[in-house]
C-alpha positions in Angstrom: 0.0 0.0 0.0 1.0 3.5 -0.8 1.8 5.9 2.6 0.0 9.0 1.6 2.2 12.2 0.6 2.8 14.6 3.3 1.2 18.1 2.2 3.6 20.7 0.4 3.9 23.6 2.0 7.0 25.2 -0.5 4.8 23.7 -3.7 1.9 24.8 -5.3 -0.7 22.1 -6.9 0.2 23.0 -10.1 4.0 22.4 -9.2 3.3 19.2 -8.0 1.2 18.1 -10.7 3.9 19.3 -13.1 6.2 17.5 -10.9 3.9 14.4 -11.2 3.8 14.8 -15.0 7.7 14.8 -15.4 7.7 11.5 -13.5 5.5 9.6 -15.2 7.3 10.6 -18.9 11.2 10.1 -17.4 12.8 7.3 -19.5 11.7 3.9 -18.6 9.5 5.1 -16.0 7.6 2.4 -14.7 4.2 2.0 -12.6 5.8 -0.1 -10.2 9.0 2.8 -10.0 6.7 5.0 -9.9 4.3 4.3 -7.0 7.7 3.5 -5.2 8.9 7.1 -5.8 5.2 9.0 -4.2 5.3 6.7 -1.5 5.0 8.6 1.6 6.2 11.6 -0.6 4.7 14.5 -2.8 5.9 14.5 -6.9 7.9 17.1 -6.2 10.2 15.8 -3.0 10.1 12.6 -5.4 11.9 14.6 -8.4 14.6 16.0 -6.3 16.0 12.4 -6.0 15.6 11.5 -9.7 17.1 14.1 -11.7 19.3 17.6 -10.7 18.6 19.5 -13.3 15.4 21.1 -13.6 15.7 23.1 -16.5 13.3 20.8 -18.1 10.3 21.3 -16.0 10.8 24.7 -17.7 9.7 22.9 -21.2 6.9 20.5 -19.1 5.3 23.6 -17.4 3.6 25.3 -20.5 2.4 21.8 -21.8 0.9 20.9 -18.9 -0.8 24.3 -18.1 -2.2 24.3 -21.9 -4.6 21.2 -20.5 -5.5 23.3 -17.8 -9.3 23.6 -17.3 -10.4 20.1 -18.2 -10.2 18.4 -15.2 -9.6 18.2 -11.4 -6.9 16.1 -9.6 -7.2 14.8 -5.8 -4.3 13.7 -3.9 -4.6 10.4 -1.0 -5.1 11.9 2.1 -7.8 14.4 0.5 -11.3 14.6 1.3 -13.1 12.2 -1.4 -10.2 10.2 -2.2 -11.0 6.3 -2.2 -8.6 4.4 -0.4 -9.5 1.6 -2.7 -7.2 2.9 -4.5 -4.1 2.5 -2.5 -5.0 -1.4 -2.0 -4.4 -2.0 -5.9 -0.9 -3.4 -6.9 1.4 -0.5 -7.5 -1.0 2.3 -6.3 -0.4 5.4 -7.2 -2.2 8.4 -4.4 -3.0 10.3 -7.2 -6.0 10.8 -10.0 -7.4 13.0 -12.8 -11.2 13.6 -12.8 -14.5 14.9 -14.1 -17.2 14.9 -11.7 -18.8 14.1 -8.4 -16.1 12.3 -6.0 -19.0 11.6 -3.9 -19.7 8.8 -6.4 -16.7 7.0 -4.4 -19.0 6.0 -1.4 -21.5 4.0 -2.8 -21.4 0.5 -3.1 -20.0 -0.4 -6.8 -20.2 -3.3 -9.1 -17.9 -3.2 -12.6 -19.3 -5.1 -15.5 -17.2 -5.8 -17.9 -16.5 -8.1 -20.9 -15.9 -8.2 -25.2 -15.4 -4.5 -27.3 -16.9 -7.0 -30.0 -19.8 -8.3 -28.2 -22.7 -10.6 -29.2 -26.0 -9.4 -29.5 -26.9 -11.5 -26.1 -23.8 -10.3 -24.0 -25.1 -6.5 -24.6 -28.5 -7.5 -24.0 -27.2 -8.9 -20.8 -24.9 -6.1 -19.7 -28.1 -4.0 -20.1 -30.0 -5.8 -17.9 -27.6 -6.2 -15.2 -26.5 -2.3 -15.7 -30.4 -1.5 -14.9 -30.4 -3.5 -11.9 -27.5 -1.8 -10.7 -29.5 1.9 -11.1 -32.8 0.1 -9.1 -30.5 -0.6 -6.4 -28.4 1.9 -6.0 -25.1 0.4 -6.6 -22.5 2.0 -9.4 -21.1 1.0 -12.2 -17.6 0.6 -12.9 -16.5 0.9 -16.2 -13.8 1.3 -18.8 -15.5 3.8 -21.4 -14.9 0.8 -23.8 -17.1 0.0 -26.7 -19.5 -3.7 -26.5 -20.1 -4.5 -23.0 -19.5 -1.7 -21.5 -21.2 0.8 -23.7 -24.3 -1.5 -23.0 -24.3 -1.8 -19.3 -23.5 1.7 -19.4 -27.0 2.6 -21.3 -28.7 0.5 -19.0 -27.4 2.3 -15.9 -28.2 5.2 -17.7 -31.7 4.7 -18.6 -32.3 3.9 -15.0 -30.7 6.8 -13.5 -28.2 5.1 -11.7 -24.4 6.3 -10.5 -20.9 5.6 -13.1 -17.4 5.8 -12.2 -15.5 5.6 -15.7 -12.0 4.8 -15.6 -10.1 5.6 -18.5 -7.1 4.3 -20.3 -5.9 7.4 -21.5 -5.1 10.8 -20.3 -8.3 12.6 -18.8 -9.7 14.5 -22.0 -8.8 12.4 -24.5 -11.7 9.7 -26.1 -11.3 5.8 -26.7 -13.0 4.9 -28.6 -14.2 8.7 -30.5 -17.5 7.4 -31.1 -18.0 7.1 -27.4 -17.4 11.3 -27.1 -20.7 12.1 -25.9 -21.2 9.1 -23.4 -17.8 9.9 -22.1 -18.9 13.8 -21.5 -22.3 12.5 -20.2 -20.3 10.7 -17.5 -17.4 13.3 -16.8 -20.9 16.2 -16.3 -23.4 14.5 -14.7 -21.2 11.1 -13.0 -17.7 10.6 -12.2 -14.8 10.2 -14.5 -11.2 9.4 -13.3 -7.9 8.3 -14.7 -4.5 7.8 -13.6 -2.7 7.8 -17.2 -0.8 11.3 -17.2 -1.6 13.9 -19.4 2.0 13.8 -21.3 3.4 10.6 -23.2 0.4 9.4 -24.2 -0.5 10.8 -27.8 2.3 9.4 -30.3 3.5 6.4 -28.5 3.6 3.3 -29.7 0.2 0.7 -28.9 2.6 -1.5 -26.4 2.3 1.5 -24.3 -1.0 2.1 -24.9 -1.7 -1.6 -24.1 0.0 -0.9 -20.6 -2.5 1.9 -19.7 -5.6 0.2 -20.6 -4.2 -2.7 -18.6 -3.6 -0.7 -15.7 -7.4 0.9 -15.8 -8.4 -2.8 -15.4 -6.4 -3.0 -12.2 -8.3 0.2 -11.0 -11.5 -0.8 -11.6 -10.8 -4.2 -10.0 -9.6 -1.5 -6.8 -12.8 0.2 -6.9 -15.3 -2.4 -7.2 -16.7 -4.4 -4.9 -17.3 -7.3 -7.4 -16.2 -8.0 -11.1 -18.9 -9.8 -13.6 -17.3 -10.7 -16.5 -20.1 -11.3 -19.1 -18.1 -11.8 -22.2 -14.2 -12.2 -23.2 -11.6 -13.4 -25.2 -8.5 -15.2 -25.1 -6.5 -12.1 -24.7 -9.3 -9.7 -23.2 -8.3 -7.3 -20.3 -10.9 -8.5 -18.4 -8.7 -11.5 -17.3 -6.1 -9.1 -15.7 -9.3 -7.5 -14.2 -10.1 -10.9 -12.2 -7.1 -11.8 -11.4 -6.3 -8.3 -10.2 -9.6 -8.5 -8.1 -9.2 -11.8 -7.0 -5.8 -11.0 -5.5 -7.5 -7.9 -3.7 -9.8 -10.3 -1.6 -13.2 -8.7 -4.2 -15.7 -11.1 -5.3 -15.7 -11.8 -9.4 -18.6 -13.5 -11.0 -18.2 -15.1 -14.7 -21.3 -16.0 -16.8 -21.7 -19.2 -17.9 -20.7 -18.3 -21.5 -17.3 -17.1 -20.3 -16.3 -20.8 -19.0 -17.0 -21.8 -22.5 -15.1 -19.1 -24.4 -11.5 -19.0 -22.9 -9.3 -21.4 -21.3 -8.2 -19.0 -18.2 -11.9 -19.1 -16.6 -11.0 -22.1 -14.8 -8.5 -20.6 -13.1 -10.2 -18.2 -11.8 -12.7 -20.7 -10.5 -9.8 -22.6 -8.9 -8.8 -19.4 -6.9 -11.9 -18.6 -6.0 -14.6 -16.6 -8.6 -17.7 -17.8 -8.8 -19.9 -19.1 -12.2 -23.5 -17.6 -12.8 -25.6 -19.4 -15.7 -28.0 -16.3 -16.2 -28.2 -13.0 -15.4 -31.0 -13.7 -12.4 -28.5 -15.9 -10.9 -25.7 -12.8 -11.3 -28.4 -10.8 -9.7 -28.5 -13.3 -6.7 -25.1 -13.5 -6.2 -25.0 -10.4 -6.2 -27.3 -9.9 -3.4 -30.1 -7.0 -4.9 -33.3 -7.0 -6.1 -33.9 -7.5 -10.2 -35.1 -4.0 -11.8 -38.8 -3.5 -12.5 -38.7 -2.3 -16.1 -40.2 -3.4 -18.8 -37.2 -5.3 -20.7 -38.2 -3.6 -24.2 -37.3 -0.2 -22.2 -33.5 -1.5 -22.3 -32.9 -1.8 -25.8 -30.0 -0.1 -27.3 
């Protein structure tokens, strides 16, 4: 677990999210160097060990200070930070958002599964995404396209709570098409990130592959349970689970998943539990099934 940083009283915000930003783009900065660096220390303590010359931050200012006006950032130790987020592996006490912080104390559930789903798997996630809204419990999702864009517009249409993670910097889309869902959930819900706001546009897709994997380990942090409804051999959701899994938080897979990749088992073995339908997900998951009309949940 990451110590929270002491406050800075010789550093403004912006200098320690500058410092912060500088970090995270240094040479083969890692998560796992970096979480080690802001442990029990601000960004800008942190950089006085790493490099002397700080000519440089000189350059990283105006780029940073160009994003300006997009987002918030909150510190561990602030008021609304989770401190779900310091149990996940590598934690960093630091995240970008749009939004209501409060979102952070409800109880939360993160469906997740295929960005090429079938036409049952969405139908699915927008079931379970409406039951979420009747009982009060929030979403945690990745702002992907397929699953989650479906549970998504179920929570939605029943006026219930979203935390989107994202796998890129704070105002950037993935996928585009998902723009105005991804405003919708930054105005009205709570969108957060931990991918910095530098390094990200023009590198190459391993990195890009890194981040995305990393959101899966937040949301894993900040959910109570995982359902996986759909995957793949090689889906993120897997890292999701395990991630989870290793946290002590429940993860459910649909039937369907045992049947589609050869890592499900696994994750029965250490401990995730099988659902065949959605009314047993919603059992498992302890709430009530949502009272509309299932032709209100199309797409």
């Amino acid at each position: 677990m990451t110590i929270p940083p002491q406050p800075s009283t010789s550093h403004t915000p912006f200098d320690e999210l500058v410092a912060f930003e500088m970090l995270a783009t240094l040479p083969d900065m890692t998560r796992s160097r970096l979480s080690a660096l802001l442990a029990g220390r601000t960004p800008a303590c942190a950089l006085d060990d790493v490099i002397e010359d700080k000519a440089v931050l000189g350059r990283i200012r105006p780029l940073v200070a160009r994003r300006l006006g997009t987002f918030l950032t909150c510190w561990a130790g602030a008021p609304g930070f989770p401190p779900r987020l310091l149990q996940a592996p590598d934690a960093l006490p630091f995240t970008y958002y749009r939004g209501n912080l409060e979102a952070f104390d409800l109880p939360a559930v993160s469906l997740v599964g295929s960005h090429d789903a079938s036409a049952v798997g969405c139908a699915d996630a927008r079931s379970l995404g409406a039951v979420l809204a009747h009982a009060r419990t929030c979403l945690v999702m990745g702002m992907a396209a397929g699953i989650d864009t479906a549970a998504l517009n179920g929570v939605l249409k029943g006026r219930g709570g979203v935390i989107g993670v994202l796998g890129t910097p704070i105002d950037r889309y993935r996928p585009k098409e998902n723009r105005e869902l991804q405003d919708e959930v930054g105005n009205q819900h709570l969108l957060i990130t931990q991918v910095p706001l530098l390094g990200f546009d023009g590198a190459q897709g391993d990195v890009h592959r890194t981040f995305l994997r990393e959101r899966n380990v937040t949301m894993a942090a900040l959910a109570d349970t995982t359902v996986i409804i759909e995957a793949h051999e090689q889906s993120g959701t897997r890292v999701q689970a395990e991630a989870g899994l290793a946290m002590g938080r429940k993860v459910i897979l649909l039937e369907r998943v045992c049947g589609e990749v050869s890592w499900a088992q696994g994750l029965l073995d250490r401990g995730a539990m099988r659902a065949s339908s959605v009314d047993e997900t919603v059992a498992i998951l302890g709430l009530r099934a949502a009272t509309q009309d299932p032709g209100d949940l199309k797409a």
